[in-house]
ZADRENKOL-780556 format. One line per 4 residues: number of its first residue (from 0); their letters; for each residue y, z, x of C-alpha. Coordinates in steps of 0.001 Angstrom, whole numbers, plus 500000, padded with zeros to 6 digits. Each point is the difference from the previous one (the first is absolute). Layout:
N
NUM> a> Y:Z:X | ... $
END
This chain:
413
0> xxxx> 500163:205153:832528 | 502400:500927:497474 | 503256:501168:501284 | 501948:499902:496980 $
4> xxxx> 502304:503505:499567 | 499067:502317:497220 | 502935:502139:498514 | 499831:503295:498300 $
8> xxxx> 503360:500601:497550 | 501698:502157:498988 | 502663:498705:497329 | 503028:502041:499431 $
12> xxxx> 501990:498569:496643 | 496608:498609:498368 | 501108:499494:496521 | 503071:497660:500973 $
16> xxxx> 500236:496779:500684 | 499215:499745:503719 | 496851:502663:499380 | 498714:497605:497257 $
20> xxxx> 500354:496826:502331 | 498332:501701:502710 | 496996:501002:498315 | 500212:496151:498977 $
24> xxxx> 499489:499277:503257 | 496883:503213:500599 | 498245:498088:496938 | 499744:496999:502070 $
28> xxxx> 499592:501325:503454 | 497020:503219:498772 | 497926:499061:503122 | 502952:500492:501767 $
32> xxxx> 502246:502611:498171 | 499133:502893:498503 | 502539:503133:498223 | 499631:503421:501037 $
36> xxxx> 503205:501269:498340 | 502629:499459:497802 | 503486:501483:498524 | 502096:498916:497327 $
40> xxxx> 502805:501791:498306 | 498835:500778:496706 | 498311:497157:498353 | 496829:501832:499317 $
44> xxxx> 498508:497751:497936 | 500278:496781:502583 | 498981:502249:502578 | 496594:501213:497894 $
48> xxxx> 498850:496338:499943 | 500736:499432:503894 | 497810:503149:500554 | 497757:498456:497657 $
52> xxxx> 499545:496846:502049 | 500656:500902:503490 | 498465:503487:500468 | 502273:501620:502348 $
56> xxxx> 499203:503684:501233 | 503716:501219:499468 | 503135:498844:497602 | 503022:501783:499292 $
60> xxxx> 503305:499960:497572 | 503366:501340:500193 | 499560:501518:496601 | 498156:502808:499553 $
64> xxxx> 499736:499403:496089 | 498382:496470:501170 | 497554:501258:501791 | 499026:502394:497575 $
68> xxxx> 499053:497272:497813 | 498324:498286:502572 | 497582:502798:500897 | 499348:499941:496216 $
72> xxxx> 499082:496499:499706 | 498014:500269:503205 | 497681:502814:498433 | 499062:503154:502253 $
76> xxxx> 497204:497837:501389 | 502131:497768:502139 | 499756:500198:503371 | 503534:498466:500693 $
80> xxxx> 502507:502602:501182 | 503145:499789:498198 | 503276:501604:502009 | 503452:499907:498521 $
84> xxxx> 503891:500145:501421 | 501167:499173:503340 | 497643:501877:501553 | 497108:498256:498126 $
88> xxxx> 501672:496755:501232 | 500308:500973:503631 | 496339:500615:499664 | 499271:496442:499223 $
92> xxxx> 502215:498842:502554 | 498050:502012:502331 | 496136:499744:498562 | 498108:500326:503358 $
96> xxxx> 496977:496808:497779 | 503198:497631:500592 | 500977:497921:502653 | 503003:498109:498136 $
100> xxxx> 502791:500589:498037 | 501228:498262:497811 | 503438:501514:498477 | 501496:498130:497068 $
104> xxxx> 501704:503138:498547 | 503468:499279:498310 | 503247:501351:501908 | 500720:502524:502428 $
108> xxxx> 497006:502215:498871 | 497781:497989:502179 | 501608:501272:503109 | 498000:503148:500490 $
112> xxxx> 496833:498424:499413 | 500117:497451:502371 | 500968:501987:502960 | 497209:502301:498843 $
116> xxxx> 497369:497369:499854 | 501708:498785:503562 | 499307:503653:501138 | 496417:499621:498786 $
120> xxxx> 499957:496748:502517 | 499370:497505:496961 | 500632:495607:500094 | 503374:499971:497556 $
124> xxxx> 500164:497541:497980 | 503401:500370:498483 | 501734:498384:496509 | 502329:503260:499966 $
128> xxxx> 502919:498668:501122 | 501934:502894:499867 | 498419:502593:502729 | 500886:497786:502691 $
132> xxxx> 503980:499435:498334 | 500171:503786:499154 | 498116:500914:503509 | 499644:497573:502142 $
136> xxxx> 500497:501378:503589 | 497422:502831:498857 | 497407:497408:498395 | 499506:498002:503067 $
140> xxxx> 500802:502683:502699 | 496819:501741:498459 | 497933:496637:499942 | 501099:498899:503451 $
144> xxxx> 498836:504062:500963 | 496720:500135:498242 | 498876:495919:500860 | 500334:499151:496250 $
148> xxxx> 499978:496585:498917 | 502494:499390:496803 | 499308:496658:498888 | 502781:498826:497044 $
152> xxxx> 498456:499363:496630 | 503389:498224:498462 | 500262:496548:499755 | 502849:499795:502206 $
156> xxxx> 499131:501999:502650 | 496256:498557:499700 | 501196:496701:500741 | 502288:501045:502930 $
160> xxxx> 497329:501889:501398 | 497413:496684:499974 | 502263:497781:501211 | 500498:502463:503431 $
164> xxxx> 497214:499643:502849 | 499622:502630:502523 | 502836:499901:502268 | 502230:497853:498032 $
168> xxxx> 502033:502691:498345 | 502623:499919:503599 | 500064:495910:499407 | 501642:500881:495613 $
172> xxxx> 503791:498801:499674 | 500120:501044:496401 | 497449:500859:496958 | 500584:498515:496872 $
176> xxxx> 499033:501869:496800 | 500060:498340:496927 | 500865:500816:496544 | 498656:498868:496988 $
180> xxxx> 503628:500508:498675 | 498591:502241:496696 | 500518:498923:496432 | 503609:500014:500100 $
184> xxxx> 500751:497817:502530 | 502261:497310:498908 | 501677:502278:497491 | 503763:500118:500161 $
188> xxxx> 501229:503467:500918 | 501787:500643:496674 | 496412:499787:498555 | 498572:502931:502190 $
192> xxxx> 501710:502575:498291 | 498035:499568:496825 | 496528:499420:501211 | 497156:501885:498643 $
196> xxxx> 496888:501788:501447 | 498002:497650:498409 | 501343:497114:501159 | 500064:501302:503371 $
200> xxxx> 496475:500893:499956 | 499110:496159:499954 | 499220:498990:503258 | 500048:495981:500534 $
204> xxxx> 497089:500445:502080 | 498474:503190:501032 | 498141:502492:497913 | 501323:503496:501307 $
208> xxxx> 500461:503647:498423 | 503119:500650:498542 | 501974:501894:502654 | 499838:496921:502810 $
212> xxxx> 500555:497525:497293 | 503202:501286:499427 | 500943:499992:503557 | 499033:496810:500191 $
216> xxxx> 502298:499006:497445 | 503068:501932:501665 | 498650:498502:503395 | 499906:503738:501443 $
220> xxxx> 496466:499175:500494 | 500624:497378:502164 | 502239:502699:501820 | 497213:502443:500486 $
224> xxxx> 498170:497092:501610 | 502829:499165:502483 | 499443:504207:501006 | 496516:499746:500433 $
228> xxxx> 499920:496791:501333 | 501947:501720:502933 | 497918:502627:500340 | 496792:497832:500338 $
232> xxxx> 501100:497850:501892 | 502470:501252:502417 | 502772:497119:498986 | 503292:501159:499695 $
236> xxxx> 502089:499691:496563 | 502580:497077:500947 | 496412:498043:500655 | 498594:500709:496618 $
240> xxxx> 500658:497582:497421 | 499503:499628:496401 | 499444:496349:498177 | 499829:499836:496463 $
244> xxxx> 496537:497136:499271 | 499670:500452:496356 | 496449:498616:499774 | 498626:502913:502722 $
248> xxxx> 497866:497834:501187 | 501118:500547:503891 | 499689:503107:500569 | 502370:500896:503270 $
252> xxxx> 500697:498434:503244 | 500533:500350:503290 | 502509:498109:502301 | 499515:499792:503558 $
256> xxxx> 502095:499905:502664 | 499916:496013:500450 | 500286:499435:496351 | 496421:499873:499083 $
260> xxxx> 499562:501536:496458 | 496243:501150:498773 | 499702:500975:496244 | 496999:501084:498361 $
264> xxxx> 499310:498696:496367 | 498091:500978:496966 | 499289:500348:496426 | 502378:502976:498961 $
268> xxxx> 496672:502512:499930 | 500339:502879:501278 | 496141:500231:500823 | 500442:497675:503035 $
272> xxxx> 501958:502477:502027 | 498164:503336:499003 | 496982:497482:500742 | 501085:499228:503138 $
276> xxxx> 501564:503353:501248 | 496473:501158:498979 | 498132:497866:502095 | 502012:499307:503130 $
280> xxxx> 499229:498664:502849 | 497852:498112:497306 | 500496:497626:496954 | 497180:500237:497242 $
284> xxxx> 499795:497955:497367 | 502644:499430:497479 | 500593:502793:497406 | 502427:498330:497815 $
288> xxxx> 500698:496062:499229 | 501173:497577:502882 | 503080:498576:500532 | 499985:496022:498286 $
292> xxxx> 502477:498440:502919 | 499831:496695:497491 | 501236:502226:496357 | 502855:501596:501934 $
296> xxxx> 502828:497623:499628 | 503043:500998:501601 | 501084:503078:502205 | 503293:501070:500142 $
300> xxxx> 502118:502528:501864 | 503252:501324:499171 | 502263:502772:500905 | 500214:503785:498425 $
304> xxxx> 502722:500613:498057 | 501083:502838:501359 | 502797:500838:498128 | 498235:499539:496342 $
308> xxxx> 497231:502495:501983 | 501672:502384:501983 | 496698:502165:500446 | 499321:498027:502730 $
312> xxxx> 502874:500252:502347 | 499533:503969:499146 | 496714:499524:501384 | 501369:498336:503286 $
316> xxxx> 502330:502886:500107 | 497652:503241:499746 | 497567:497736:502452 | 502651:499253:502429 $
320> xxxx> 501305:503832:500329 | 496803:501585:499309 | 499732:503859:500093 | 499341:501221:496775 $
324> xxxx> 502387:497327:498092 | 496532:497686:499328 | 498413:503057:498382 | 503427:501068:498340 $
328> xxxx> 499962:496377:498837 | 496925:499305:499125 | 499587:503144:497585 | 502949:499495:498177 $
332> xxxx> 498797:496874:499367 | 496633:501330:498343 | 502019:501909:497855 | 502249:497284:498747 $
336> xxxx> 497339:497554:499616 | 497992:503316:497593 | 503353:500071:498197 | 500456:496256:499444 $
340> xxxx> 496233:499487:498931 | 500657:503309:497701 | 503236:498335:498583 | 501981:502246:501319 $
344> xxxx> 501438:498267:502640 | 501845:496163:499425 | 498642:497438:502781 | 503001:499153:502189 $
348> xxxx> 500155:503997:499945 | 496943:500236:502145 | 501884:498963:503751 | 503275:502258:499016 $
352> xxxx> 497617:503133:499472 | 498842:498803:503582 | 502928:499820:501221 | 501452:503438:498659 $
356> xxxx> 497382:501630:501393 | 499601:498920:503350 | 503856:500344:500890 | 499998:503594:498355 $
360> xxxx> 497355:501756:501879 | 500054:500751:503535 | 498616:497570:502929 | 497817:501483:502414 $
364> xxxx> 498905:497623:502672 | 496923:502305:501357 | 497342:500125:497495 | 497133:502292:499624 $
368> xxxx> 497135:499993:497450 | 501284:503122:497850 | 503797:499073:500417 | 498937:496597:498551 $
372> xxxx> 498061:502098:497078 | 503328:501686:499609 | 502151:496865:499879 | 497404:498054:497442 $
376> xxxx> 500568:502806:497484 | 503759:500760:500247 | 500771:496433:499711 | 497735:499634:497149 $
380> xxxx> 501822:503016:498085 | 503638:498120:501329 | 498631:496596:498635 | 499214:501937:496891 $
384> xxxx> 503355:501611:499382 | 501627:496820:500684 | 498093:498472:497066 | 500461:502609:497623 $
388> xxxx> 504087:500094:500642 | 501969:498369:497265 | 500302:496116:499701 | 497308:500007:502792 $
392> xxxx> 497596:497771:498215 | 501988:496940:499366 | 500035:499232:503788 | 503127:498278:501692 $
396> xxxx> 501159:498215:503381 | 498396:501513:503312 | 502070:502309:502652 | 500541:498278:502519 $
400> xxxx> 497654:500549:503035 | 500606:503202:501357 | 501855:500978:503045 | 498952:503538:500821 $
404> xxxx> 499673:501053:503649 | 495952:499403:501486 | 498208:498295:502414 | 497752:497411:498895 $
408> xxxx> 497069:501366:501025 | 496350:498651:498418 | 498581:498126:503330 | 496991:498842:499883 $
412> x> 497260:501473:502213 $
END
């Protein structure tokens, strides 16, 4: 008898890089996956061929003149209902044909959906980092509440979560997150300054959309790992460590309390860990290509340099205090990486918007879902004005950390 699970999806972020990797992995797993509905942000025309191929009953776009288009294209025979905004979103999130998730929207917009598709008692399979740094005490309170699973879809967290059998979790000394160390990684700091959006945008290894990529490069990605990382996991910060391994070939690890360290490895494909967050408790057959132990060649490890890549330790900070500072943080760092991919913002300007922003808004240590609504938009509109103040762009040396009254807050459930 064949016990193998079937999955119905719903994919929320379709047309970016994670959506297009997971419907990768539906082409080779149709017996096992099929796509009831999707949501992009406006890509209309990427989204009309995934209609095309998948036939979901219900898709949806942030932009109403997108969705316009797509209707026309679609002809007034099509049977496929086509919703737009956040509400059209939520509706995905929530699509009563679905019985998993799978949210790979960009930023803090993913938030909302996610505890709506929790709400709507869905599997989560999660490659937003940022609902569970912006909200994570809310995000997992309302899984642990409804008996939602949320299985990680990044590589990192991927990894942690396959090298941890039932029951070991009380047995972890540390997890160890590693960083691919982004395209600038042995550049000298006086060479930051001048670095383009192009140049960021070329990833040693990974194929990503444009937003993570350049968090990768400032290694606040690796920071919104360390955040989530603690929410998943229930580890506390001063446990969770970050290892630059430039060929990303190991993707975390996890050190136990007698010194044992277990590390899961693979081709830097992102399809093995939607794959596998898709399938669990099972493994089906490989999506992507295999790992060649024999072609790899060396390993290596080294340290972060912190100071070069201060978005990091900002990171640590907003994780460590928690309240609202990770959602004060993290959306002043949207709008600095918009500005810097826009021009309008020099690199090594990207932590010191950060940084201005999170020390000149107020903490709050008790968060609540429309406080944290509140906080996402005044720091963007702080981050903004920061930007747009004279001599802004051209960047400069880091505040040091602040030292603002607040408890640390941000324990894990």
């Amino acid at each position: 008898m064949n016990t193998t699970v079937s999955r119905r999806l719903a994919i929320l972020g379709s047309t970016g890089s994670i959506g297009h990797s997971t419907l990768d992995v539906v082409r080779t797993h149709r017996d096992r996956l099929s796509v009831v509905g999707l949501a992009a942000h406006n890509n209309w025309r990427k989204l009309y061929k995934q209609i095309e191929e998948f036939r979901p009953a219900v898709v949806a776009l942030f932009s109403e003149e997108a969705a316009a288009r797509l209707r026309e294209a679609l002809g007034p025979t099509s049977t496929v209902a086509v919703r737009t905004g956040m509400a059209g979103v939520l509706e995905v999130a929530a699509l009563a044909e679905a019985d998993t998730v799978v949210s790979a929207l960009v930023g803090a917009v993913g938030l909302r959906p996610v505890l709506e598709a929790i709400a709507a008692r869905k599997k989560i399979c999660l490659a937003n980092k940022e609902p569970l740094v912006v909200a994570g005490s809310l995000v997992t309170g309302a899984a642990r509440e409804a008996g939602v699973p949320i299985l990680p879809v990044d590589s990192e967290h991927s990894a942690i979560f396959q090298c941890l059998d039932d029951g070991e979790a009380r047995f972890v000394d540390r997890l160890i997150i590693t960083a691919s160390g982004g395209p600038f990684r042995c550049h000298a700091p006086d060479r930051l300054s001048g670095v383009t959006p192009d140049e960021a945008l070329r990833h040693p290894n990974w194929e990503m959309g444009g937003k993570i990529t350049i968090d990768s490069a400032t290694l606040m990605n690796k920071g919104l790992e360390v955040i989530e990382a603690h929410w998943l996991f229930g580890v506390p910060f001063d446990r969770i460590s970050v290892v630059v391994h430039p060929q990303s070939i190991i993707h975390s690890m996890i050190e136990f309390r007698d010194g044992s360290i277990l590390a899961q490895m693979g081709s830097p494909d992102m399809r093995l860990p939607i794959q596998y967050a898709l399938s669990h408790p099972e493994r089906w057959a490989a999506s992507g290509k295999r790992t060649d132990l024999l072609a790899l060649g060396s390993l290596t490890f080294e340290a972060p340099r912190r100071e070069a890549f201060p978005c990091l330790e900002l990171a640590y900070e907003a994780g460590r205090r928690g309240g609202n500072l990770p959602c004060l943080m993290n959306a002043a760092n949207e709008v600095a990486v918009e500005a810097f991919l826009n021009r309008r913002l020099g690199f090594t300007a990207i932590p010191r918007v950060i940084r201005e922003t999170m020390d000149s808004l107020p903490f709050t240590s008790t968060v609540t879902l429309a406080g944290l609504l509140e906080d996402d938009a005044r720091a963007r509109r702080r981050a903004a004005e920061i930007i747009a103040a004279p001599g802004a762009a051209a960047g400069g040396p880091v505040p040091e950390t602040s030292t603002r009254a607040g408890p640390e807050g941000g324990q894990a459930a």
